[in-house]
N, C-alpha and C positions, 0 to 999 in steps of 0.2 A: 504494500500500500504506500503510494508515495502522488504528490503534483508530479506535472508535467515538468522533465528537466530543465527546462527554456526556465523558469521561474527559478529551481537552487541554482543553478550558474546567476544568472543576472541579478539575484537579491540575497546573493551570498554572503555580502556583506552589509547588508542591510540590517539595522534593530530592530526597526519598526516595516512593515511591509503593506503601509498604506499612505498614504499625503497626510500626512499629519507628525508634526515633526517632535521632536521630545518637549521643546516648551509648553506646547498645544496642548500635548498627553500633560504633562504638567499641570496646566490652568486645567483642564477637564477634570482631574484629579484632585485638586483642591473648589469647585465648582460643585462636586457630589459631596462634599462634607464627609468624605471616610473616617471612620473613626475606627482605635484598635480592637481587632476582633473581629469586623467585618469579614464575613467568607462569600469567593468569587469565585462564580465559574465564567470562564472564558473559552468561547466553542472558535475553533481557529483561531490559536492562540499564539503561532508561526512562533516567532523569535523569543515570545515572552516577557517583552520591553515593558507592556501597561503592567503587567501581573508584578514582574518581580522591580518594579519602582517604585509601585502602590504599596508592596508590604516593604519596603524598606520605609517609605517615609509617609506612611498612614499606619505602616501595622495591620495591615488584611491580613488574610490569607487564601489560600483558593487552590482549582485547578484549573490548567488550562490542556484542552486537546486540538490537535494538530495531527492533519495527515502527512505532513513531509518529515519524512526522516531526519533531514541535518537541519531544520529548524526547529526541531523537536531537542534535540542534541545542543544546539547554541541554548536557548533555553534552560535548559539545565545547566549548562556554565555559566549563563548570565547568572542564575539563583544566586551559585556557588561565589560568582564574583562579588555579587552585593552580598555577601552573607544573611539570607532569607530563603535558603534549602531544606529546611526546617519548617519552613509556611507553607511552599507553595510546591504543587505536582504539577508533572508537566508529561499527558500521558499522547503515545505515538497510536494514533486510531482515527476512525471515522467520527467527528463530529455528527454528524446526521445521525439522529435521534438520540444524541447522549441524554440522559436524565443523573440528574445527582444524587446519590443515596442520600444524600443531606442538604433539607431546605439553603439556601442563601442568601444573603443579601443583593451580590449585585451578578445578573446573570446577562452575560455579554454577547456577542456577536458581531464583530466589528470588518467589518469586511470579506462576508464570506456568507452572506445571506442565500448564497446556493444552497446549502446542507440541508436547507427545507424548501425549494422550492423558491423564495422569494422573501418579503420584509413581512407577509402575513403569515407564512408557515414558521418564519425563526421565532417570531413573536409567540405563536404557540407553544413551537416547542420549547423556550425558554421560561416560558410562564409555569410548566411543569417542573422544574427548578427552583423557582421563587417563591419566597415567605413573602407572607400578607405585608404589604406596605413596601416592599424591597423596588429594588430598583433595574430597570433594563437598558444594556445599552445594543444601539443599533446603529454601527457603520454603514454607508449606503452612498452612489453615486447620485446625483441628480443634475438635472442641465442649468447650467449657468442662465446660456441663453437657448432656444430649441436652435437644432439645426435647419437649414435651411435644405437639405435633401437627404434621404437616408444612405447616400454614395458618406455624408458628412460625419453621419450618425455610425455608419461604419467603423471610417476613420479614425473615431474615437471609442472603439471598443466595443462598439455594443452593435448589437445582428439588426437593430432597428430603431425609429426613436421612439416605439412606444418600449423599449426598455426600462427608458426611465421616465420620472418624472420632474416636473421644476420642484423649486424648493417649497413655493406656495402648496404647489399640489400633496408633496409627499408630507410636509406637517400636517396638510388636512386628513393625510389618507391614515395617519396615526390616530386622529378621535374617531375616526369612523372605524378603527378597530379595536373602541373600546377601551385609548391609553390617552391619558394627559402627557402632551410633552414639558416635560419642566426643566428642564436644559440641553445646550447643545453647545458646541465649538466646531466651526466651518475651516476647512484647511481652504488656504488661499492659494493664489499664485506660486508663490518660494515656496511652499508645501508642495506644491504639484513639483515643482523644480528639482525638489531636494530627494523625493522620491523616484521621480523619472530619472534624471540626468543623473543621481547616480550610478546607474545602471550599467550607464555605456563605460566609465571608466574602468568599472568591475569585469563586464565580456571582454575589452580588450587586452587586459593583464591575461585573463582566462586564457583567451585566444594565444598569447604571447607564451603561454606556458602549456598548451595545449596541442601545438599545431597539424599535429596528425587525429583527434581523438575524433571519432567517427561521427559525430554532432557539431563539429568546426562548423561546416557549410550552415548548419542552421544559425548558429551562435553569429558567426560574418553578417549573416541578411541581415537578422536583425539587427546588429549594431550600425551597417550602412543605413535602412530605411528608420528606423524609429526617431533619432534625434529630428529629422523634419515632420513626419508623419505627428510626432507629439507637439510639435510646433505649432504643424496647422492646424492641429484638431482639438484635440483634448485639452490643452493649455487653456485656449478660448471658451470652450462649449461646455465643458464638463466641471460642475463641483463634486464635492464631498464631505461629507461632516457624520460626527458622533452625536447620539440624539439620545439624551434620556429619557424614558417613559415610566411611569407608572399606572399599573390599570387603574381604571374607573371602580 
């Protein structure tokens, strides 16, 4: 069980594996009022950046799971590097359909709204996780501004643009499932940046150290095509933000 290689090569060296950069996860983290003791699950929980900084300087504790093998693995050296391997599990599996033997406070999903279908299936399955009053969080794309054709909509990741929604829509599409949103933080521009653009400098070292591995030719396209490709499309068209919910 593992992502698609294209993803550990090019965010190999990534913490965080979405547009939102440590400050951001910072202010988000002080923004939910964590207090010690809090326990988290976090469903695609990739490098373990949010999980093991929250128990270092909130005192949670939690788990997170993750299908990629070496993100699963950084993860646990990150624990071990902030000294909070003690707090927090970091298990190599299928998020889709995890449930936690033990209610929690804050039950996550931050960029991987697949594992159910969409922003209404994770919401589900995360609310079988959650103690009465607890809190959800949910990463999620939405259009900055819509595209102007789905050649555009493409472009920037997504098979169509009814993928997503605007930002207006997708807050409303949260009371219509029954959750108050009470906070969020929007990755902006240098979010996109810091995320993207990291990438290309990480495939070409790869590349650089790689030069015969049978995945070269794929790793090359995408370093050739992506830095314009992310230029023209997703930079402009595409936001992203962490939303917290709790039900009605």
């Amino acid at each position: 069980m593992d992502i698609p290689r294209i993803f550990t090569i090019s965010e190999s060296a990534h913490r965080i594996h979405d547009p939102i950069t440590a400050e951001k996860l910072a202010t988000l983290g002080a923004a939910l009022r964590l207090e010690p003791g809090m326990r988290m699950l976090d469903l695609g929980s990739g490098s373990g950046e949010m999980l093991c900084t929250w128990a270092r300087d909130y005192g949670v504790t939690g788990t997170g799971v993750d299908m990629s093998q070496l993100f699963t693995q950084q993860a646990r050296l990150r624990a071990e590097e902030l000294g909070v391997a003690d707090r927090v599990e970091f298990i190599h599996g299928d998020a889709a359909g995890y449930v936690s033997d033990e209610k929690v406070d804050v039950a996550a999903c931050v960029g991987a709204t697949w594992i159910a279908g969409g922003v209404a299936g994770t919401i589900e399955l995360l609310c079988r996780s959650l103690r009465d009053g607890g809190l959800i969080l949910i990463g999620e794309p939405y259009w900055r501004q819509l595209p102007p054709s789905e050649d555009v909509a493409r472009g920037c990741g997504a098979e169509s643009i009814a993928d997503f929604l605007t930002l207006l829509e997708l807050i409303a599409s949260f009371g219509r499932l029954g959750h108050d949103v009470v906070e969020m933080v929007l990755a902006d521009q240098d979010s996109w940046d810091r995320y993207e653009a990291a990438k290309w400098l990480t495939m070409r070292r790869w590349l650089e150290a790689n030069p015969d591995d049978e995945f070269a030719e794929e790793v090359r396209a995408h370093l050739t095509s992506e830095p314009e490709r992310y230029t023209a499309y997703t930079r402009d068209y595409l936001g992203w933000g962490v939303f917290a919910l709790m039900p009605r």
